[in-house]
PARO-593049 format. One record per residue (C-alpha): residue in one letter; y, x, z. Coordinates in pm, 1 decimal. Each point is the difference from the previous one (the first is absolute). Last residue first. Layout:
# residues N
+--------+----------+----------+----------+
! residu !    north !     east !       up !
+--------+----------+----------+----------+
!      A !        Y !        X !        Z !
...
+--------+----------+----------+----------+
END
This chain:
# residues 412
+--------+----------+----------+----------+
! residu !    north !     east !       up !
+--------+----------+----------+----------+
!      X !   9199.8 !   4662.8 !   9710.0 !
!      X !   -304.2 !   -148.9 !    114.6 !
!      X !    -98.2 !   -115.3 !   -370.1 !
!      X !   -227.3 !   -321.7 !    -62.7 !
!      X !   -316.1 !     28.7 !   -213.0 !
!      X !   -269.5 !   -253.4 !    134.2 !
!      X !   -276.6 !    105.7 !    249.7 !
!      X !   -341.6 !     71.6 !   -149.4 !
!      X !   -241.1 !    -78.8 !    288.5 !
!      X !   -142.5 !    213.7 !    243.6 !
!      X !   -391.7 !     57.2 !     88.9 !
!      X !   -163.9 !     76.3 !    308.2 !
!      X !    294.9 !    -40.3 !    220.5 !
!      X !    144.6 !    307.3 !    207.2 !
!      X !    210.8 !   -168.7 !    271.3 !
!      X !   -213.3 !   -290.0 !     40.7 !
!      X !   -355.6 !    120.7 !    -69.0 !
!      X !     89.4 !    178.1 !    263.2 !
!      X !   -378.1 !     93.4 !    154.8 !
!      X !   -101.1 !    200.1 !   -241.9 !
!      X !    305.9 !    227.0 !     42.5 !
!      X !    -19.7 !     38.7 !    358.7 !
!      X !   -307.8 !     98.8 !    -11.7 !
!      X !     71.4 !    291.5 !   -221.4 !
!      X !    311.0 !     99.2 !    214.0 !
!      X !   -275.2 !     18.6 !    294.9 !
!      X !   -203.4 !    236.5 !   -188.5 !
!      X !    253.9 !    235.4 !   -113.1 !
!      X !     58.9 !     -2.5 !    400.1 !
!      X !   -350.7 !     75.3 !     29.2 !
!      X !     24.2 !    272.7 !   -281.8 !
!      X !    279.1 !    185.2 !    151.7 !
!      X !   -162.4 !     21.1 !    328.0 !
!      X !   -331.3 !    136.6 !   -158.8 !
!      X !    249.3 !    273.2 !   -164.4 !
!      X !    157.6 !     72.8 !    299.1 !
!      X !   -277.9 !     64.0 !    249.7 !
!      X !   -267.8 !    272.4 !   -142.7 !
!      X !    337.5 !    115.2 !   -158.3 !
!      X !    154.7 !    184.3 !    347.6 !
!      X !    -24.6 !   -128.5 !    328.7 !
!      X !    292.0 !    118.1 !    195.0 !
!      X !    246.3 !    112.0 !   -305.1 !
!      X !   -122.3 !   -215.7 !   -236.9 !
!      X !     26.8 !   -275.9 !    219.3 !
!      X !    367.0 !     23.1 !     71.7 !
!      X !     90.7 !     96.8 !   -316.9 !
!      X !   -197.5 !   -309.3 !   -137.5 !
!      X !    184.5 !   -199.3 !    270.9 !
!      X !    358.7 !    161.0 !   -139.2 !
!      X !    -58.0 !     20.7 !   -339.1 !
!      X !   -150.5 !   -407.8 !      1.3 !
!      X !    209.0 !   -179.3 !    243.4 !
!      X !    304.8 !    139.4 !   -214.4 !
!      X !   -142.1 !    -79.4 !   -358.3 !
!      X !   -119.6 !   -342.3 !    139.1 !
!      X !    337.7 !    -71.6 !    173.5 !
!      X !    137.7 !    110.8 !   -327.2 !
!      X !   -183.6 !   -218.3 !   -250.4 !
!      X !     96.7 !   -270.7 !    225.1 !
!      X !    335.3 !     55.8 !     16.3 !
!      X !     16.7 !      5.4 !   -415.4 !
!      X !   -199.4 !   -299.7 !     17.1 !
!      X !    266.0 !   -141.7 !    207.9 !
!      X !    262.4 !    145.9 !   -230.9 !
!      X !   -144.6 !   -160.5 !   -298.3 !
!      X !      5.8 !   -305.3 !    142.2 !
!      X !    365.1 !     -6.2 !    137.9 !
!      X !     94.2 !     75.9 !   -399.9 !
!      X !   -193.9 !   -226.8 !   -184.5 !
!      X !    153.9 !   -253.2 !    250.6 !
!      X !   -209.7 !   -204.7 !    265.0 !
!      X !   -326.0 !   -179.8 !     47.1 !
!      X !    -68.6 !    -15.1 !   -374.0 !
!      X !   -354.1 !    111.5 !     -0.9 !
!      X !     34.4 !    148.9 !   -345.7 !
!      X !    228.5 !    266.9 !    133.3 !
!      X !   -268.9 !     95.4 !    257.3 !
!      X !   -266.7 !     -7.4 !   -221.7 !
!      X !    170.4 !    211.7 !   -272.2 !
!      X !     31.2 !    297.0 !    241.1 !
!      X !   -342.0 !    -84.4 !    132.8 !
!      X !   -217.8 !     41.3 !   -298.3 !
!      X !    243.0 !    254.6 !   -140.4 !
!      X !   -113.6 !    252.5 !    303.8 !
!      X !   -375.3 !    -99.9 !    -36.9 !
!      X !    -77.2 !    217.8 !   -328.1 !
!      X !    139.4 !    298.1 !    112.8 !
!      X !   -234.0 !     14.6 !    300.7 !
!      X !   -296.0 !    -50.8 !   -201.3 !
!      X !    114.0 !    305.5 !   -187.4 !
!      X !     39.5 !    195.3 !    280.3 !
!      X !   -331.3 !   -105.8 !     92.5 !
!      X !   -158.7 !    116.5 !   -285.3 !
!      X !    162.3 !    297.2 !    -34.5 !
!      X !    -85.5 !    105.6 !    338.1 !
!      X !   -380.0 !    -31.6 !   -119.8 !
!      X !     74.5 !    177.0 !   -284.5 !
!      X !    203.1 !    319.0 !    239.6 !
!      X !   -308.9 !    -31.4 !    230.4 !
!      X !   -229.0 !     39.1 !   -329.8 !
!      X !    214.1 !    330.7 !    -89.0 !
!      X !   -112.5 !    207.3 !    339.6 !
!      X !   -240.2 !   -179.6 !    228.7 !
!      X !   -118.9 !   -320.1 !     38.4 !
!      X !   -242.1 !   -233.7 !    283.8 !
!      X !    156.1 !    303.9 !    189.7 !
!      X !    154.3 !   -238.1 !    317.9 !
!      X !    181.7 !   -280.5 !   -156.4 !
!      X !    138.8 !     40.8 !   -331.1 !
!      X !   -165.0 !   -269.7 !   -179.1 !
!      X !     42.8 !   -279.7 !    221.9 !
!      X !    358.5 !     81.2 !    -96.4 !
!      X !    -62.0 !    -37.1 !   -365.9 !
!      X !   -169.8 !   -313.5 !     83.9 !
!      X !    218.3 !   -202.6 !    232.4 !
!      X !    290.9 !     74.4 !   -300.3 !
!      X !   -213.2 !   -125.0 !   -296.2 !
!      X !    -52.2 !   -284.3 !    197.9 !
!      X !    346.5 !    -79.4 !    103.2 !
!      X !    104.6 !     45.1 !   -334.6 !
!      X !   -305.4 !   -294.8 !   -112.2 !
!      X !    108.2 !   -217.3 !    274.0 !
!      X !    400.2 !     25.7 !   -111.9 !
!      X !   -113.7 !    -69.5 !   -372.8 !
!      X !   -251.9 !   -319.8 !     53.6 !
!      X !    256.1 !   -144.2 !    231.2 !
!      X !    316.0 !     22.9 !   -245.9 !
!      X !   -170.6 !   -102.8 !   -272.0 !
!      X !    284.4 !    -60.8 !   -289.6 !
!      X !    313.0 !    126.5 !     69.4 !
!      X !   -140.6 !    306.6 !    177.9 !
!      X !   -286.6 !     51.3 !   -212.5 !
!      X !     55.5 !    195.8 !   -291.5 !
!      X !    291.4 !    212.1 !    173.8 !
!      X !   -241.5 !     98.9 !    293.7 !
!      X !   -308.7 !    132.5 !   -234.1 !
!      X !    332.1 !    228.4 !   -122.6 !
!      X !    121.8 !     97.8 !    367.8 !
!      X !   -324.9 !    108.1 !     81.4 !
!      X !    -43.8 !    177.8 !   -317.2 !
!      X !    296.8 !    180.6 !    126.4 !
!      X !   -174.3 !     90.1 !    287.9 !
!      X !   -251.9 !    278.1 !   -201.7 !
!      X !    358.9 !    186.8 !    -70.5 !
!      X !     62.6 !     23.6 !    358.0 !
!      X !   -367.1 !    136.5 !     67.9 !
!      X !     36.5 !    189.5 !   -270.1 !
!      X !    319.9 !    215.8 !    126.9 !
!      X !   -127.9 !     11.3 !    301.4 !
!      X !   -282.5 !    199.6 !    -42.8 !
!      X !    231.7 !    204.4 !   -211.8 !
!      X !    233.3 !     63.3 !    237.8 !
!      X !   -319.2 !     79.9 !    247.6 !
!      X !   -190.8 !    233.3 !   -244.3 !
!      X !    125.8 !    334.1 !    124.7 !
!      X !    -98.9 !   -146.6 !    395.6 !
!      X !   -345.0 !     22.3 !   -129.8 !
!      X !   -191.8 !   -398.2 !    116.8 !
!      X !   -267.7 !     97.3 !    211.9 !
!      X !     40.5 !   -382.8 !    158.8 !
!      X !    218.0 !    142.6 !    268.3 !
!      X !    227.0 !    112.6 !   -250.2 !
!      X !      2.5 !   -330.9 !   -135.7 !
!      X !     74.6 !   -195.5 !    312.2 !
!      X !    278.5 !    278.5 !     91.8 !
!      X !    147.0 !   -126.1 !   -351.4 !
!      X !    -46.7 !   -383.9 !     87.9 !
!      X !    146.2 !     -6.7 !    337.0 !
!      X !    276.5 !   -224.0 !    -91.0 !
!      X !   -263.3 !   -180.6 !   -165.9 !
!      X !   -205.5 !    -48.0 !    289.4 !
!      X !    175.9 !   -279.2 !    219.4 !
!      X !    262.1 !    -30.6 !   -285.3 !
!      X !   -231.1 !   -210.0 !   -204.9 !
!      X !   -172.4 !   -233.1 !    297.9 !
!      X !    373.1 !    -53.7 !    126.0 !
!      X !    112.8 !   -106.7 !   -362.5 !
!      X !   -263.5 !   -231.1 !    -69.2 !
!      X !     76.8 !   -192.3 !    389.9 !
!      X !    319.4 !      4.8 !    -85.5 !
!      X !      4.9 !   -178.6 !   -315.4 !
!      X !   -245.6 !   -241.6 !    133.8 !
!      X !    244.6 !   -119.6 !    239.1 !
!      X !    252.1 !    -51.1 !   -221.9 !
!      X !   -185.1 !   -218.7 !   -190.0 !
!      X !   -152.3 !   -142.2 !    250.0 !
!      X !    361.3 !    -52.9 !    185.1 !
!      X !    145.7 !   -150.5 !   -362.2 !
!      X !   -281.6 !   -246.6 !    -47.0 !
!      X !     70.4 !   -151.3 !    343.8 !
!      X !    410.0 !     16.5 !    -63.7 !
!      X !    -69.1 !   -161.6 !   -320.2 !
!      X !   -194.0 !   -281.4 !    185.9 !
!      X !    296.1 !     -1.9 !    285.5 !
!      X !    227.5 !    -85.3 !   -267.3 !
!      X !    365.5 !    183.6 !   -142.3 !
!      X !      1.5 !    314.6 !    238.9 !
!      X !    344.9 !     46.3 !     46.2 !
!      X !    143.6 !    371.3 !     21.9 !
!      X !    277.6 !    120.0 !    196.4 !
!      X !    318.1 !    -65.5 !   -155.2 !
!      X !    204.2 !    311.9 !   -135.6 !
!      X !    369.7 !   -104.5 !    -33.4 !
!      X !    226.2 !     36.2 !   -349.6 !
!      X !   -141.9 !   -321.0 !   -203.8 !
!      X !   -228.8 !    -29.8 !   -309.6 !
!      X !   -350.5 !    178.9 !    -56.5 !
!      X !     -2.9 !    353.6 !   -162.7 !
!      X !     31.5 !    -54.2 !   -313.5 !
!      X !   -149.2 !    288.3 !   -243.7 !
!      X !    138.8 !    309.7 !   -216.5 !
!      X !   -179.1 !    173.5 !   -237.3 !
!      X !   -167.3 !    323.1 !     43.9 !
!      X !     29.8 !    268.3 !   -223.9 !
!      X !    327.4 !    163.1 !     35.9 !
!      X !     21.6 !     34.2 !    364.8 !
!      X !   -346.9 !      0.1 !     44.8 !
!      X !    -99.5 !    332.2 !   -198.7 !
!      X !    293.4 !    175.9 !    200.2 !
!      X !   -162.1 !   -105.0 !    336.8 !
!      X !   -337.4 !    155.4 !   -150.9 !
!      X !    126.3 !    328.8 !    -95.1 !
!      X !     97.3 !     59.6 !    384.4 !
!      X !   -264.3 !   -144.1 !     87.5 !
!      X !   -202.9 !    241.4 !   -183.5 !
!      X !    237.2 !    300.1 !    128.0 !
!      X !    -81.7 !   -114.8 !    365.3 !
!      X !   -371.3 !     12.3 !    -83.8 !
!      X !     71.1 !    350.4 !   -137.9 !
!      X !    105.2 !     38.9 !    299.5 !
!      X !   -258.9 !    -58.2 !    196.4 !
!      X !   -284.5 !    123.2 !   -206.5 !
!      X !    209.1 !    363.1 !     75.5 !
!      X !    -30.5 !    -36.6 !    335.9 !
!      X !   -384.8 !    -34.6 !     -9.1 !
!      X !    -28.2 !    330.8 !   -188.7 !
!      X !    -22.4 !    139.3 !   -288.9 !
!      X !   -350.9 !     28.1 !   -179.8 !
!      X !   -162.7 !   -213.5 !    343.7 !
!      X !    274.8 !   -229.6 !     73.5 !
!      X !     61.4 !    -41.2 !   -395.6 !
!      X !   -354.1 !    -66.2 !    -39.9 !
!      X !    -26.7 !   -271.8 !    286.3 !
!      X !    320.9 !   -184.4 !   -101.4 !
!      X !    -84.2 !    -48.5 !   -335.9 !
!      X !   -350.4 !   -125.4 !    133.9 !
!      X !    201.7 !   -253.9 !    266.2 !
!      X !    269.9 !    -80.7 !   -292.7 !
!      X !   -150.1 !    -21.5 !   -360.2 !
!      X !   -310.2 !   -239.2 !     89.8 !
!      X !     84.8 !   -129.5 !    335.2 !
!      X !    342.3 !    -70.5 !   -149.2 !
!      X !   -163.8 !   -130.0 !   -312.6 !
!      X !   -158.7 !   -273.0 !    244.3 !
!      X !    295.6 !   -122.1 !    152.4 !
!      X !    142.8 !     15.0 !   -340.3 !
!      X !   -191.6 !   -232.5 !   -116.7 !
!      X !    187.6 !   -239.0 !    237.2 !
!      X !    206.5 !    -91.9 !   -270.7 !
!      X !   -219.7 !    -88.6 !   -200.1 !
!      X !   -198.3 !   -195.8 !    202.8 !
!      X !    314.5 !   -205.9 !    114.8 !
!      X !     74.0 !    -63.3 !   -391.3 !
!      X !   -360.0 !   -137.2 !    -31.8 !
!      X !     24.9 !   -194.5 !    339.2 !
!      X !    318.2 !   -173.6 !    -98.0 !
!      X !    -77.8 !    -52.5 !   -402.2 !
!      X !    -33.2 !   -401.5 !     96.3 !
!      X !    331.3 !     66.6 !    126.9 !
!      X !    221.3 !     73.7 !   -309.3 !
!      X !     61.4 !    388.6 !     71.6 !
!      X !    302.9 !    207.3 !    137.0 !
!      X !     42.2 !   -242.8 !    330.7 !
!      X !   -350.2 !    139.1 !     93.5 !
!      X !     42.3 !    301.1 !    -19.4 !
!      X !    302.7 !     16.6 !    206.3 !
!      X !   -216.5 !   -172.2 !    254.0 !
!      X !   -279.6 !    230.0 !    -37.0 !
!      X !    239.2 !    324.0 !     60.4 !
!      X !    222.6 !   -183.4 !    272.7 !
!      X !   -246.9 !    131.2 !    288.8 !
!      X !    -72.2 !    313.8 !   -152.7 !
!      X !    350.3 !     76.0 !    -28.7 !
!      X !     37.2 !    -94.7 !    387.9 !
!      X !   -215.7 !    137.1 !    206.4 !
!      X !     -3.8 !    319.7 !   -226.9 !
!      X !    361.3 !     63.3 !     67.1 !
!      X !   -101.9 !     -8.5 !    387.8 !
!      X !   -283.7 !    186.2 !    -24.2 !
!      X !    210.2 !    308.8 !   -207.1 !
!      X !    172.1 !    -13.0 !    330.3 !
!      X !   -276.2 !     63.3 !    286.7 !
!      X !   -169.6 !    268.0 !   -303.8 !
!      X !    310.7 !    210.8 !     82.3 !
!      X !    -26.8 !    -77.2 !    374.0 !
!      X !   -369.0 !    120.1 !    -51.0 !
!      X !     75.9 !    300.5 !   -184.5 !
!      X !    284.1 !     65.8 !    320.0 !
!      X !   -315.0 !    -15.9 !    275.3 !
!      X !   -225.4 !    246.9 !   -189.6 !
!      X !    282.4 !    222.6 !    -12.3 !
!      X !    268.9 !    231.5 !   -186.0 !
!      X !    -12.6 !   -327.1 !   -221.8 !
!      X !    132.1 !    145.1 !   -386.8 !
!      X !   -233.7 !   -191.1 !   -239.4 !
!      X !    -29.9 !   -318.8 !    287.2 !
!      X !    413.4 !    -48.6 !    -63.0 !
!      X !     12.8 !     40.3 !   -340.7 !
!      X !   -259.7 !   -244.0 !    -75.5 !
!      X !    148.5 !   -297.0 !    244.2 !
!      X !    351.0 !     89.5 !   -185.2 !
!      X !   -159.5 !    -62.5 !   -317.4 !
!      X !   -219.5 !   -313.7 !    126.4 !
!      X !    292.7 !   -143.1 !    121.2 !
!      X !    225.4 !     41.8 !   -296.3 !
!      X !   -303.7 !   -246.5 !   -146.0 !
!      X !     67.1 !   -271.4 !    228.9 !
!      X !    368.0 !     30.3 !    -42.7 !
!      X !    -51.2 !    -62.2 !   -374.8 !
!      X !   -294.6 !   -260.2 !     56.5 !
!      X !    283.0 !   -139.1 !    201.9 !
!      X !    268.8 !     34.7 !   -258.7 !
!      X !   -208.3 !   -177.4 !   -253.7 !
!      X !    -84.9 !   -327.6 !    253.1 !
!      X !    341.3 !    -50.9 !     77.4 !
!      X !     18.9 !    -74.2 !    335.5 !
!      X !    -35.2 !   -357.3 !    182.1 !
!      X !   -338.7 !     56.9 !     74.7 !
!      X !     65.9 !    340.8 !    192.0 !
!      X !    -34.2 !   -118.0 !    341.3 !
!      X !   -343.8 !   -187.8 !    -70.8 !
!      X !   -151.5 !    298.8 !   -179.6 !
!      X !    147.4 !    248.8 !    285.4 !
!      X !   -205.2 !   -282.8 !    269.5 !
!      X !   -322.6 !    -25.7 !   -205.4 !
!      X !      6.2 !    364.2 !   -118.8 !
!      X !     69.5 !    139.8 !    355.5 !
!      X !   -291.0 !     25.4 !    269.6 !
!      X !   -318.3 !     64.1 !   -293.2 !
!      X !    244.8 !    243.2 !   -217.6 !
!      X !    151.0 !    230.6 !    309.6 !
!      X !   -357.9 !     65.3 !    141.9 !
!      X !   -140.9 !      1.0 !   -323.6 !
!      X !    280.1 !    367.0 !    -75.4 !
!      X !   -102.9 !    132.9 !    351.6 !
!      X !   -396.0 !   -129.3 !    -37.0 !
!      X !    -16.4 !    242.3 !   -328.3 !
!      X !    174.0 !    289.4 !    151.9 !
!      X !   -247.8 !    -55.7 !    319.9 !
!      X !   -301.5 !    121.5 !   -249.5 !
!      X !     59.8 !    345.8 !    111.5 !
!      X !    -67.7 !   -115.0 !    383.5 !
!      X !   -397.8 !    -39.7 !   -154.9 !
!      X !     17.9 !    328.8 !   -230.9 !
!      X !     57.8 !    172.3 !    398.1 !
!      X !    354.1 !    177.7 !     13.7 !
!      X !    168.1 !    358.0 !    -86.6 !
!      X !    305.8 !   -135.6 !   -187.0 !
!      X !   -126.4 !    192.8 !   -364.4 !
!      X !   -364.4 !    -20.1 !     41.8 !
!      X !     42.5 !   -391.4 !    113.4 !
!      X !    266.9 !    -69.7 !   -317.1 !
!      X !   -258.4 !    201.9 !   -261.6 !
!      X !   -290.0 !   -211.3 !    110.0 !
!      X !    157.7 !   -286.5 !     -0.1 !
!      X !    180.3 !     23.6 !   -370.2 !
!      X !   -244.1 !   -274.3 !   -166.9 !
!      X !     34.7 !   -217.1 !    247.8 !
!      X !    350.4 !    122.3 !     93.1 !
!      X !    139.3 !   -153.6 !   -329.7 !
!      X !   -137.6 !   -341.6 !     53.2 !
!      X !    376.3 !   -167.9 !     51.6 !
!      X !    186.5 !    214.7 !   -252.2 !
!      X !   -243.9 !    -87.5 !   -243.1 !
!      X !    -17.8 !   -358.8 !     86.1 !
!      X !    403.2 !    -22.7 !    -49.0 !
!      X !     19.1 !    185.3 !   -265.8 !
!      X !   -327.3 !   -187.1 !   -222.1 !
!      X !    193.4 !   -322.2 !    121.0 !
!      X !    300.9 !     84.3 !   -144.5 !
!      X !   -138.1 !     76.3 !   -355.2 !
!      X !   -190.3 !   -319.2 !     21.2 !
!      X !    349.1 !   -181.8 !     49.9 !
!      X !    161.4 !    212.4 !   -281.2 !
!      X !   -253.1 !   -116.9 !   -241.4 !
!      X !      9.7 !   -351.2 !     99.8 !
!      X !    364.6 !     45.3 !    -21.9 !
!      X !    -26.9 !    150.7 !   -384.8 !
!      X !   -234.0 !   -293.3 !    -93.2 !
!      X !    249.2 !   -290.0 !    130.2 !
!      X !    264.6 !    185.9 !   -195.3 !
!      X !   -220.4 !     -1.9 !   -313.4 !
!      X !    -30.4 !   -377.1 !     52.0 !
!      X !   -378.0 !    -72.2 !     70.6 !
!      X !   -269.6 !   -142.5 !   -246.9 !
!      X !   -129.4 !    318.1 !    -57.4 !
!      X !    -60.8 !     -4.5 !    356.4 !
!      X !   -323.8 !   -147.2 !    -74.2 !
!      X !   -180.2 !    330.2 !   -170.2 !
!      X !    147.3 !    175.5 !    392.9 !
!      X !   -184.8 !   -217.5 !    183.4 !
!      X !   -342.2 !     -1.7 !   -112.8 !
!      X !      9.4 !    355.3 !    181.4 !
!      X !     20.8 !    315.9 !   -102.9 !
!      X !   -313.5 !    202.7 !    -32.7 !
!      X !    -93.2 !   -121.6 !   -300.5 !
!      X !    260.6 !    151.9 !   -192.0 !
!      X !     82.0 !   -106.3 !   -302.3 !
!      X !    374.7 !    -51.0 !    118.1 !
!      X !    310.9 !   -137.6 !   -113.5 !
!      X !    271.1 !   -161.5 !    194.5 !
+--------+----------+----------+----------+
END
């Protein structure tokens, strides 16, 4: 893979070492992930379209997101678990057919009530693809590449929130928010094609009956809560006021013309996140997730009350998108380099816990946005981006100051 970008990250220059087949399923892993967290963040940048259309409150609006979190936080540990034994290619397959279906569904909902069943089952193939996405990473690379090839892959979390929520946004206000729909539907559909040709078969782990998980030390399992925990906690503080982010703008004098295109940078700006994340994350894991969280507790200090109006609320945004970016490979790797269970139960848990944040945080951000409005959210975001912080500095175990080179042995 050949770039002279500097935008991509360190990554991608070391993958030259890499099979080509190993290359095209990275590729086709990062491809799924930018579906999956495009399908999932669509309504943030459709809200304001979905409440006009259904007749409800911006705040109730943001229920499509808790419906499909709802379904992710409760079921990607248990479907992950009952699908070991499956052939991982068919189940990022099925997983995939999901979000189609999921896509049709929501496009065509008579109601408010149907979109969110729709949304209900595109959660369900999201709690599990993005919970086998690292681990199928993983086995593609030697595994002192782990965290790089998890990075990548989860780049296209971040070129979702570039491409999809701003996509989404314009083609909701040029053609409606029915039409993003389905033309989400028609990405998957291109998507599941992509994979069946691309991506190269794995083992799934030997024997025909799921088993639940065993957690292999209670040190691991200590490293592997914080972890965990701190996932959450970053992913609540994001959601409490991202969700709301184009209502946030508006209210910050922002024209709603320029909203797509707000978003548009501020997705593009959190790439750079995901870049400062790829230098670090196999090297100073501490140093990186602080410095994310940082960036993040800043851009939403930034946005409370008027401090910023207009096009300096959309760079302060930015910034804490990008922070945000930055901490998601931070704790992907983390939890797989804890080694209290499989690649696979791991990245489900995080998974979960990305959920229960994205769930907690539309639904008590709708919640106070509706009663209490911004002079309330954003300083709750930024105290709960202040506890993740903490949290951080004070798990020197889970995210270590500095990580050693680890010898070249395949997980395949």
């Amino acid at each position: 893979m050949r770039s002279a970008s500097p935008f991509l990250p360190r990554e991608v220059m070391l993958f030259k070492s890499l099979s080509g087949p190993a290359i095209a399923g990275l590729c086709a892993l990062f491809a799924s992930t930018f579906i999956a967290v495009t399908t999932e963040v669509a309504p943030v940048g459709l809200l304001i379209d979905v409440s006009q259309a259904f007749h409800i409150e911006e705040g109730h609006a943001g229920l499509a997101v808790s419906a499909y979190a709802l379904l992710v936080a409760f079921g990607a540990v248990p479907l992950t678990i009952f699908t070991a034994r499956m052939d991982r290619k068919m189940l990022m397959l099925l997983c995939l057919g999901g979000y189609v279906i999921s896509n049709l569904i929501s496009a065509t909902a008579p109601t408010f009530f149907v979109l969110c069943l729709g949304r209900a089952l595109g959660g369900v193939a999201h709690a599990v693809l993005m919970s086998i996405a690292s681990a199928y990473a993983a086995y593609l690379v030697p595994e002192r590449m782990t965290g790089r090839a998890i990075s990548f892959v989860y780049g296209g979390t971040s070129l979702g929130s570039v491409l999809g929520v701003p996509g989404a946004a314009a083609l909701g206000h040029f053609a409606g928010w029915r039409v993003a729909l389905y033309i989400m539907a028609g990405l998957a559909v291109l998507l599941t094609i992509f994979i069946a040709v691309f991506l190269p078969r794995v083992r799934a782990p030997a024997g025909g009956t799921p088993r639940l998980p065993t957690l292999r030390s209670r040190h691991a399992a200590r490293i592997f809560a914080i972890v965990v925990a701190v996932n959450a906690v970053f992913f609540f503080a994001h959601n409490l006021l991202y969700t709301y982010v184009s209502p946030l703008l508006l209210a910050h004098g922002l024209p709603e013309r320029d909203l797509s295109i707000a978003l548009l940078i501020t997705g593009a700006v959190s790439v750079l996140g995901l870049w400062a994340a790829g230098q670090l994350v196999d090297s100073l894991p501490a140093a990186g997730l602080f410095g994310g969280g940082i960036a993040m507790l800043t851009g939403m200090c930034l946005v409370y009350d008027h401090l910023l109006s207009g096009w300096m609320s959309v760079a302060a945004v930015g910034l804490w998108c990008a922070g945000y970016a930055a901490v998601i490979p931070f704790v992907m790797s983390g939890a797989i380099r804890a080694r209290a269970t499989s690649a696979d139960v791991a990245g489900a848990a995080i998974n979960s816990s990305s959920n229960f944040g994205i769930l907690l945080g539309s639904a008590v951000g709708g919640h106070l946005l509706n009663n209490l409005g911004f002079a309330i959210l954003v300083p709750a975001s930024v105290s709960v981006a202040l506890i993740g912080i903490l949290l951080t500095v004070f798990s020197p175990m889970a995210f270590p100051r500095k990580l050693a080179e680890t010898g070249p042995h395949a997980h395949t």
